[in-house]
C-alpha positions as CSV (number, residue, x, y, z in Angstrom):
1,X,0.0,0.0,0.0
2,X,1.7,3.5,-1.2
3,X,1.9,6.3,1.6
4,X,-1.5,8.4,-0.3
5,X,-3.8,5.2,0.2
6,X,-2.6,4.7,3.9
7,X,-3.6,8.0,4.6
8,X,-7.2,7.9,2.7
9,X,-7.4,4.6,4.9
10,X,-6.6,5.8,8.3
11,X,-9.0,8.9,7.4
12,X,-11.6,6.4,6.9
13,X,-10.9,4.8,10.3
14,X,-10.9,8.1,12.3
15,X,-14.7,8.7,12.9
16,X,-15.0,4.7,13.8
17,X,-12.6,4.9,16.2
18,X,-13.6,8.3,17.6
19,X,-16.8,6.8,18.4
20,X,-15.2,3.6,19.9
21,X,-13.5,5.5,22.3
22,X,-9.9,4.5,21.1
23,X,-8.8,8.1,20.2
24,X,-10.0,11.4,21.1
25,X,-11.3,14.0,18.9
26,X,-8.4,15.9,19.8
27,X,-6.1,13.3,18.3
28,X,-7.5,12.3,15.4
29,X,-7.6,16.4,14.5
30,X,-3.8,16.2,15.1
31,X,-3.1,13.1,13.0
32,X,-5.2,15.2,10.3
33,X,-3.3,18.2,10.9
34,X,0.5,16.2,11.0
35,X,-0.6,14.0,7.8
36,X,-2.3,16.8,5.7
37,X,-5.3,16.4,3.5
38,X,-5.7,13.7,1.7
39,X,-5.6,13.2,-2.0
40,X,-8.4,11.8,-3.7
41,X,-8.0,9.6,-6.4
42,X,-8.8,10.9,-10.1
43,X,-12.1,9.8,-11.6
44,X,-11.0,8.4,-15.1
45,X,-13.7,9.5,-17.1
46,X,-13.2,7.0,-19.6
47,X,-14.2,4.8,-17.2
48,X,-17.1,6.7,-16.8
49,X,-18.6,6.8,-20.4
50,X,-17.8,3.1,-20.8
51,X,-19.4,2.1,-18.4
52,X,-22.8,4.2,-19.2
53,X,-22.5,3.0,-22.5
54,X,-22.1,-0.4,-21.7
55,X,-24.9,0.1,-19.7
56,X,-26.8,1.7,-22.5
57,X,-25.4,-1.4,-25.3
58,X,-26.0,-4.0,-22.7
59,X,-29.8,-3.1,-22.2
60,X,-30.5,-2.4,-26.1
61,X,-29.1,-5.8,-26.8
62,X,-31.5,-7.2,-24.4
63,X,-34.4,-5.7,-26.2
64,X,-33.7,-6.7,-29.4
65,X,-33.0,-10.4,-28.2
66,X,-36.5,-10.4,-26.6
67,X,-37.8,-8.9,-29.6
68,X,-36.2,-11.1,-32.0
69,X,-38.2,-14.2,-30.2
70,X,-41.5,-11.9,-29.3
71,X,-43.7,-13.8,-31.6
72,X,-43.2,-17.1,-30.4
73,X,-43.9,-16.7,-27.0
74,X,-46.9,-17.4,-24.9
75,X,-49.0,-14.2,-23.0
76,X,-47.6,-14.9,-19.7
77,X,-44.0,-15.8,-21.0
78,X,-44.0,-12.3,-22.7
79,X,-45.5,-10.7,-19.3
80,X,-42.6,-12.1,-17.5
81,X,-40.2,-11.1,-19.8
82,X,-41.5,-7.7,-19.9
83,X,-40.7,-6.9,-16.7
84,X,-37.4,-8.8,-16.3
85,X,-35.2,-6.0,-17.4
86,X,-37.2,-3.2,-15.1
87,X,-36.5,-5.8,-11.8
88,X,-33.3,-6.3,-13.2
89,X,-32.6,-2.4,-13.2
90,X,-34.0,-2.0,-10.1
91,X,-31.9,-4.0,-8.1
92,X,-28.7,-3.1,-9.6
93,X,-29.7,0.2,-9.2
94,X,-30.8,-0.4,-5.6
95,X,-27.6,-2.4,-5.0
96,X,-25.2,0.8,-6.1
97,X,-27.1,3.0,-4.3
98,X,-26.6,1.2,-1.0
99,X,-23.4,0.0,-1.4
100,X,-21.3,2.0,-4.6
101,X,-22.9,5.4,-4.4
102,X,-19.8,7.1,-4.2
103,X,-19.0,5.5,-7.7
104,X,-19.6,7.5,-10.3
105,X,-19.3,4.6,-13.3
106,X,-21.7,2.7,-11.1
107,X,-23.9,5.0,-10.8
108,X,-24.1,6.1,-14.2
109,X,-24.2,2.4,-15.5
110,X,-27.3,1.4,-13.4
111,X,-28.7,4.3,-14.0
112,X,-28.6,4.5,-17.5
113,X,-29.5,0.7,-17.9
114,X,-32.9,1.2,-15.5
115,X,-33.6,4.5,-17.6
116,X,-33.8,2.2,-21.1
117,X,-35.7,-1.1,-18.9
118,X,-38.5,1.6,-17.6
119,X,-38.9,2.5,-21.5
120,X,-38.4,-1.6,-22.9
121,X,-41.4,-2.7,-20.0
122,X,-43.6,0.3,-21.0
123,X,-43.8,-0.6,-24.6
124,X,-43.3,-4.9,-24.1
125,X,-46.5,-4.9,-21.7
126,X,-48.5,-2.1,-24.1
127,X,-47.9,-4.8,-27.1
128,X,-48.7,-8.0,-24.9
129,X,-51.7,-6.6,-24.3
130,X,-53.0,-4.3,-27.0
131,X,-52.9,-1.0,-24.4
132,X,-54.2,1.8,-26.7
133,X,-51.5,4.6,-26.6
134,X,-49.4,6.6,-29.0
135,X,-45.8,7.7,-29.6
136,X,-45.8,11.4,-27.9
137,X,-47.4,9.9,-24.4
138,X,-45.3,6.8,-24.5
139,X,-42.2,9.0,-24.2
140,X,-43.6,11.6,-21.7
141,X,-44.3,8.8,-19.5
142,X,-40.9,7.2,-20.4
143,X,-39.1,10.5,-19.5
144,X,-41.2,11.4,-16.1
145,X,-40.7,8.0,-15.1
146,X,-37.0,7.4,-15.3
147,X,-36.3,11.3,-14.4
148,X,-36.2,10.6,-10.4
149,X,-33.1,8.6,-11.8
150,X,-30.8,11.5,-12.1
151,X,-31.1,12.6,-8.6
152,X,-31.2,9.3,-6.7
153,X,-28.1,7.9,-8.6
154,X,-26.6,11.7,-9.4
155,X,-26.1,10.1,-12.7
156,X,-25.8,12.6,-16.0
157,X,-26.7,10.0,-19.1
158,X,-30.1,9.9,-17.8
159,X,-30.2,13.5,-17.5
160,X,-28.8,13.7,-21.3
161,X,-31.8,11.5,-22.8
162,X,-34.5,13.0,-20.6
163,X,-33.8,16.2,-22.4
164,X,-33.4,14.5,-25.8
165,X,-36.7,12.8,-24.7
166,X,-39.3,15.7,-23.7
167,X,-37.5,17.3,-26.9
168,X,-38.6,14.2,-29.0
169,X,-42.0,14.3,-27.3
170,X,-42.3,18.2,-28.2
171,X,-41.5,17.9,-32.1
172,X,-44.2,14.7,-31.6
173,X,-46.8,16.5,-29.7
174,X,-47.3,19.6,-31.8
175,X,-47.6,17.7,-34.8
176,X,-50.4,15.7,-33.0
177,X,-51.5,18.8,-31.3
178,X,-51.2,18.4,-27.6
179,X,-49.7,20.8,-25.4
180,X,-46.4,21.2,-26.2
181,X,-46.4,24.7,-24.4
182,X,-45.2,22.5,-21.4
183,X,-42.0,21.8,-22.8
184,X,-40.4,24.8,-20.8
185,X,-41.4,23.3,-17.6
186,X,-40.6,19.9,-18.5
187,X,-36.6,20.7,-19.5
188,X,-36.7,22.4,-16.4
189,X,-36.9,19.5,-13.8
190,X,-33.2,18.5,-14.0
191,X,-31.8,21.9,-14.1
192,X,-30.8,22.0,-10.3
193,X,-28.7,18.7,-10.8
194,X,-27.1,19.9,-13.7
195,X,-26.2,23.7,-12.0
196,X,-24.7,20.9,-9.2
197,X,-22.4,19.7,-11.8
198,X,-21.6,23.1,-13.1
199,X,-20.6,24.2,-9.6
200,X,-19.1,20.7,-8.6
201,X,-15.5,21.2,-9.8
202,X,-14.7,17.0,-10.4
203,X,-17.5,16.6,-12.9
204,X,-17.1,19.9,-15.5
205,X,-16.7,17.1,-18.1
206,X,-20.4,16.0,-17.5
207,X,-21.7,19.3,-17.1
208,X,-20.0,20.4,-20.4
209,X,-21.8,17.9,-22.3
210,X,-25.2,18.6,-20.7
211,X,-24.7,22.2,-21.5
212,X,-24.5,21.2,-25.3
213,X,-27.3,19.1,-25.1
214,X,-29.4,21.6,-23.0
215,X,-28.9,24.6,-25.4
216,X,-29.7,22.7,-28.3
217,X,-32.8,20.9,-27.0
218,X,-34.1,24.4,-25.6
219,X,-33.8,26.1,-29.3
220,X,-35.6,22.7,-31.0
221,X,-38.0,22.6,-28.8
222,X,-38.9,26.7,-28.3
223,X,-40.0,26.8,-32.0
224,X,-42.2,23.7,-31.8
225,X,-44.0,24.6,-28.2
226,X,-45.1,27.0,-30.3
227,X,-46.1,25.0,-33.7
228,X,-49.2,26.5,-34.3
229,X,-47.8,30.4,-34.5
230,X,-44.4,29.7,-35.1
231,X,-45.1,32.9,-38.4
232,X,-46.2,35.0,-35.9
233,X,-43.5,34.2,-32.6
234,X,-40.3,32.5,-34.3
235,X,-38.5,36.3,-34.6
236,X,-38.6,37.7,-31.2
237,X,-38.6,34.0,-29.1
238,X,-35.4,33.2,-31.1
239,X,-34.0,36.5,-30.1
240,X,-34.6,36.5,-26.7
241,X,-33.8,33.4,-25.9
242,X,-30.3,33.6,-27.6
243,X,-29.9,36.9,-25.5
244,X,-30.6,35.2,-22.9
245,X,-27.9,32.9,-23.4
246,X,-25.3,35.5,-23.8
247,X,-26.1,38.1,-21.1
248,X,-27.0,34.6,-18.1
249,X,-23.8,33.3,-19.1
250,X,-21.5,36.0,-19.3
251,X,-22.6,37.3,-16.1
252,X,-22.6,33.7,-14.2
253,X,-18.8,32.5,-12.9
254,X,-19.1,29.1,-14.5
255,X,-16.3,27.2,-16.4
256,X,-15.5,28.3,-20.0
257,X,-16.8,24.3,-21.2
258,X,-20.3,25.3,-19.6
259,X,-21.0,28.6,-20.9
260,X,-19.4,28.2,-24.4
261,X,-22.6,26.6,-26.0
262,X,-24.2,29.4,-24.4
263,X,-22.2,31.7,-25.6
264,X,-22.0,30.5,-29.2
265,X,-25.6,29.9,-30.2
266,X,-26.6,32.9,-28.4
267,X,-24.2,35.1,-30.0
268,X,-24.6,33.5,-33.5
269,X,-27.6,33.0,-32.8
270,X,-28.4,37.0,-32.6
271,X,-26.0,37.9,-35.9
272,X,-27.9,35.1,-37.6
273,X,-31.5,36.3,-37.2
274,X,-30.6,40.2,-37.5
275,X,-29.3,39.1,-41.2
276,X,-32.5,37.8,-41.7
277,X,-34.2,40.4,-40.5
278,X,-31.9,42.3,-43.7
279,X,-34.0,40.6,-46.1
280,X,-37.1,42.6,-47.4
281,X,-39.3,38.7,-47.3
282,X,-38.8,38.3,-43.8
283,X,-40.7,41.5,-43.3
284,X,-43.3,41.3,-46.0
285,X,-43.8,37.8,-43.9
286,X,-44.0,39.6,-40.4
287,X,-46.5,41.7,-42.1
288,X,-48.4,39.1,-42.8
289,X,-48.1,37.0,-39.3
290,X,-48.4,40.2,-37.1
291,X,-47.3,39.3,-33.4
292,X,-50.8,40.2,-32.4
293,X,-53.1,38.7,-34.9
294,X,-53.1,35.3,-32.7
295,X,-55.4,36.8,-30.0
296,X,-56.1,35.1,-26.3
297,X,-56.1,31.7,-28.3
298,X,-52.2,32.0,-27.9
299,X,-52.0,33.0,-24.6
300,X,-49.6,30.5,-23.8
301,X,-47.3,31.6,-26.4
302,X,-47.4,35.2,-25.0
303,X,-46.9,34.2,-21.5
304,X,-43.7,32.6,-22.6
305,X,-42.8,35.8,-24.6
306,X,-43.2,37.8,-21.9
307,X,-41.3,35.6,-19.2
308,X,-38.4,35.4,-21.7
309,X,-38.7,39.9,-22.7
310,X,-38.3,40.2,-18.7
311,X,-35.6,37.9,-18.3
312,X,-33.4,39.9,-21.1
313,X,-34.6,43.1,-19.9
314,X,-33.3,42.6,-16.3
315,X,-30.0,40.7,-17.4
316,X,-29.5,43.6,-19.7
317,X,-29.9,46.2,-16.7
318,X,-27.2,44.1,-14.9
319,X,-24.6,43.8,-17.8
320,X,-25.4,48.1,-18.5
321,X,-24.6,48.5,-14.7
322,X,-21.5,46.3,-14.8
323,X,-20.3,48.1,-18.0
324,X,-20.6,45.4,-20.1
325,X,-21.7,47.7,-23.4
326,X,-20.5,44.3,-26.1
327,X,-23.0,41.7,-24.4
328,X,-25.7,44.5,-23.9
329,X,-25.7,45.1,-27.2
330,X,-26.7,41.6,-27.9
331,X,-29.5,41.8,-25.3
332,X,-30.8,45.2,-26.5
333,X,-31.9,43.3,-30.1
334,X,-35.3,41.8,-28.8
335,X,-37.0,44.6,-27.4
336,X,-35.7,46.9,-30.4
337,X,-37.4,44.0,-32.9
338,X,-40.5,43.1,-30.8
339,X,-41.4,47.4,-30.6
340,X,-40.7,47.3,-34.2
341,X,-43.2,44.3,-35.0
342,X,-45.6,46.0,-32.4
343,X,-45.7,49.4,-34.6
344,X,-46.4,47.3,-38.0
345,X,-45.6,48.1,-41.1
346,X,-48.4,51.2,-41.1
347,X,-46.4,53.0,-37.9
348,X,-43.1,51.9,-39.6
349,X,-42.3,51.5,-42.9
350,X,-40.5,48.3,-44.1
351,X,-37.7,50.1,-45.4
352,X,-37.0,51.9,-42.1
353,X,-37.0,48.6,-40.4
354,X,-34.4,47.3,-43.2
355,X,-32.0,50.2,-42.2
356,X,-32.0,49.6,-38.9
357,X,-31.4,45.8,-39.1
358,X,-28.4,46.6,-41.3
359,X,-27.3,49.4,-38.9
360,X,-27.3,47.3,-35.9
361,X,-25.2,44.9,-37.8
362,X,-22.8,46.9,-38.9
363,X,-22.3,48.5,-35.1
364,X,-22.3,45.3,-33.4
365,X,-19.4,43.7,-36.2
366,X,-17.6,47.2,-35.8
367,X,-18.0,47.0,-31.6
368,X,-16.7,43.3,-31.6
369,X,-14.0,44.0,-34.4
370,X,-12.5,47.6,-32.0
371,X,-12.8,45.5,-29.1
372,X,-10.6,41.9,-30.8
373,X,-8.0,44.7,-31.6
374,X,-8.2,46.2,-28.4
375,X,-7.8,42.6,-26.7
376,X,-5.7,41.1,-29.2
377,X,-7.8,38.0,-28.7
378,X,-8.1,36.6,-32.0
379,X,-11.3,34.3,-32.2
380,X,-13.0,38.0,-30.8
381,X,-11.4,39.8,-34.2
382,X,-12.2,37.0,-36.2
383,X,-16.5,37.7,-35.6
384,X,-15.9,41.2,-36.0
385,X,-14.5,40.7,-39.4
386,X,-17.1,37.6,-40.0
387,X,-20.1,39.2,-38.9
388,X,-19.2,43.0,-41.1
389,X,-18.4,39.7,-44.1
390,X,-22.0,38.6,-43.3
391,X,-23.6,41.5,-44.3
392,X,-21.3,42.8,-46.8
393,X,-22.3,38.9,-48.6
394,X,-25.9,39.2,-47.8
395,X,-26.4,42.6,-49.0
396,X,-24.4,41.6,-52.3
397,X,-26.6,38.3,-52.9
398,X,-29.7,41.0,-52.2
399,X,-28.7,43.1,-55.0
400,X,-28.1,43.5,-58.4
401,X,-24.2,44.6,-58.3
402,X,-22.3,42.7,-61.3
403,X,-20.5,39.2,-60.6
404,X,-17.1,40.5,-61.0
405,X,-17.5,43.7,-58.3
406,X,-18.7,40.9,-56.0
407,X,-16.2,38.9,-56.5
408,X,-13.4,41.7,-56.5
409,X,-15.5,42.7,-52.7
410,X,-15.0,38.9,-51.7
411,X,-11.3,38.3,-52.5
412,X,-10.9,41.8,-50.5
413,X,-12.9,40.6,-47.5
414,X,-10.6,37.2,-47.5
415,X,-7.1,39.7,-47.9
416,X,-8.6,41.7,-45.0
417,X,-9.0,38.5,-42.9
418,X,-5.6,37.2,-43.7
419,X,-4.0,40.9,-43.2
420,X,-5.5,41.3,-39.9
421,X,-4.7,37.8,-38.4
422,X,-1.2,37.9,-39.6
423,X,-0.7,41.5,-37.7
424,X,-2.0,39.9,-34.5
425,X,0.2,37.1,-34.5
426,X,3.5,39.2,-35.3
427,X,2.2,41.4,-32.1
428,X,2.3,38.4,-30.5
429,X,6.2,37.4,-32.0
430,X,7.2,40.8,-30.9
431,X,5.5,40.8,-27.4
């Protein structure tokens, strides 16, 4: 035994033999203070995903073994079968939780393989015995059902395909026209285990990968909860939930792996729907899908809206008080673009509206551009230049400028890019 694992031993032993009497509290804090702290051993996380997807292999091979041999099978052999793998799940589950639950592969193993039995039993007894169902329901009941999961094992897979799940069972559901306005509430659940990852230092890895899954669930499943007026809700949802993303997660202290898929798709995000709010058809198609003309029949719709509008507005208060003019600039957009849908195209003309989407751009590509230079971060003068190359391309494919003055502008934009990226990094030589 090396000298690390004697001390995590003995620091096991301490509280059992404080309590048998052989040592004092006062000794056993001076063989703490004389040994140091111990070090805890590192959590391989390859261990970790192999063992979840194991797990995950293990109980899809299981399924398609049973279903492979459904047909010959009795009623009561099927039943039986049908809930093997849930008992199964459960007491390997059970058995981690009582005796590995400091394990993070176990946990995330028998997690993950109870998660896909709950699902496999659902469906095998709903086919034995011709329960009348349908896809959307099945997984909703899937999802709420293996959720408690993620906090009783702490486990992140299951966290990952509950969100890929009620995702699924949005897209579903407002094709089959149930109330996929829920969706918000539903991604919610596992939030508070997930900011426990974020904030738990050991597990950034996990929480990383939820973050990617999270921010790209939330922007599938925003436009389909709300289906039925996505003409008349898609511009200013879209804009304030990616300024959302970039004023919550510049202002929170997470690590750069968590807020990065924030970040991204809410900054991109922004650039990406002010160019299309450049083109004169995306307003002649606000025009015709006003944000009002729904009425109280979308009242969940506008009860989202406004939850999201006063989210932005009082992150953007906090990012104008810090002094943090870049990201407020991203978080001004929505209420700029919702006012302007609000007016119409009778209080403001569709032309004025063009200008102002092109100004923006050009004064956010210009802010991000002065403040790369400033920096000398190059990834920050890289969007300048690529947003200002956005519109300068959008506006040329909009026009009816010749072929060879657009491609003289391009092969310009591309000299710029080079130019400026090799004066950063012979700054950087010289520095």
């Amino acid at each position: 035994m090396s000298k690390k694992d004697g001390i995590t031993w003995l620091y096991g032993e301490l509280p059992e033999l404080v309590r048998s009497r052989v040592l004092d509290e006062a000794t056993a804090e001076r063989l703490r203070t004389h040994y140091g702290p111990a070090q805890q051993r590192r959590r391989s996380p390859g261990l970790v995903i192999c063992g979840a997807l194991g797990a995950l292999l293990v109980g899809l091979g299981i399924i398609l073994l049973l279903a492979h041999n459904w047909t010959d099978l009795s009623r009561p052999q099927r039943t039986l079968l049908s809930f093997a793998p849930l008992l199964l799940g459960q007491a390997v589950a059970g058995w981690c939780w009582l005796k590995h639950r400091s394990s993070i592969a176990w946990c995330e193993g028998a997690a993950t393989f109870l998660f896909v039995a709950v699902g496999a039993s659902i469906a095998l007894v709903g086919q034995t015995y011709h329960i009348a169902g349908d896809l959307p329901r099945f997984v909703l009941v899937w999802m709420l059902l293996g959720l408690p999961l993620v906090y009783l094992l702490r486990s992140s897979l299951p966290a990952l395909l509950y969100w890929i799940g009620v995702t699924c069972w949005c897209v579903l559901g407002a094709i089959d026209r149930l109330p996929a306005v829920f969706f918000c509430m539903l991604a919610a659940l596992p939030l508070p285990f997930w900011w426990h990852l974020v904030r738990n230092a050991q597990r950034r890895l996990a929480a990383a990968w939820l973050a990617w899954v999270l921010s790209l669930c939330l922007v599938v499943g925003l436009g389909f909860s709300c289906y039925g007026f996505f003409g008349n809700f898609w511009t200013p949802l879209y804009l304030s939930l990616a300024a959302i993303y970039v004023l919550l997660f510049g202002q929170l202290s997470v690590a750069s792996a968590v807020s990065r898929p924030f970040r991204l798709l809410g900054s991109w995000g922004t650039v990406a729907l002010l160019l299309l709010l450049t083109l004169k058809d995306v307003w002649r198609g606000q025009a015709f899908h006003p944000l009002l003309e729904p009425g109280m029949e979308a009242w969940p719709q506008y009860l989202l809206l406004t939850v999201l509008l006063l989210a932005v507005i009082g992150l953007l208060a906090r990012a104008l008080a810090a002094g943090r003019w870049l990201d407020a600039l991203f978080g001004l957009a929505p209420p700029l673009v919702i006012l302007q849908l609000l007016a119409g195209p009778q209080r403001l003309a569709t032309g004025i509206s063009l200008i102002l989407a092109n100004l923006y751009l050009l004064l956010l590509g210009g802010l991000v551009l002065r403040d790369g230079l400033q920096s000398g971060k190059l990834p920050r003068i890289n969007a300048g230049l690529g947003i200002l190359s956005a519109l300068i391309a959008v506006r040329f494919f909009d026009s009816q400028l010749p072929f060879t003055v657009r491609g003289v502008m391009f092969i310009l934009i591309g000299l710029a890019f080079l130019g400026v990226n090799l004066l950063v990094k012979r700054r950087e030589v010289c520095a």
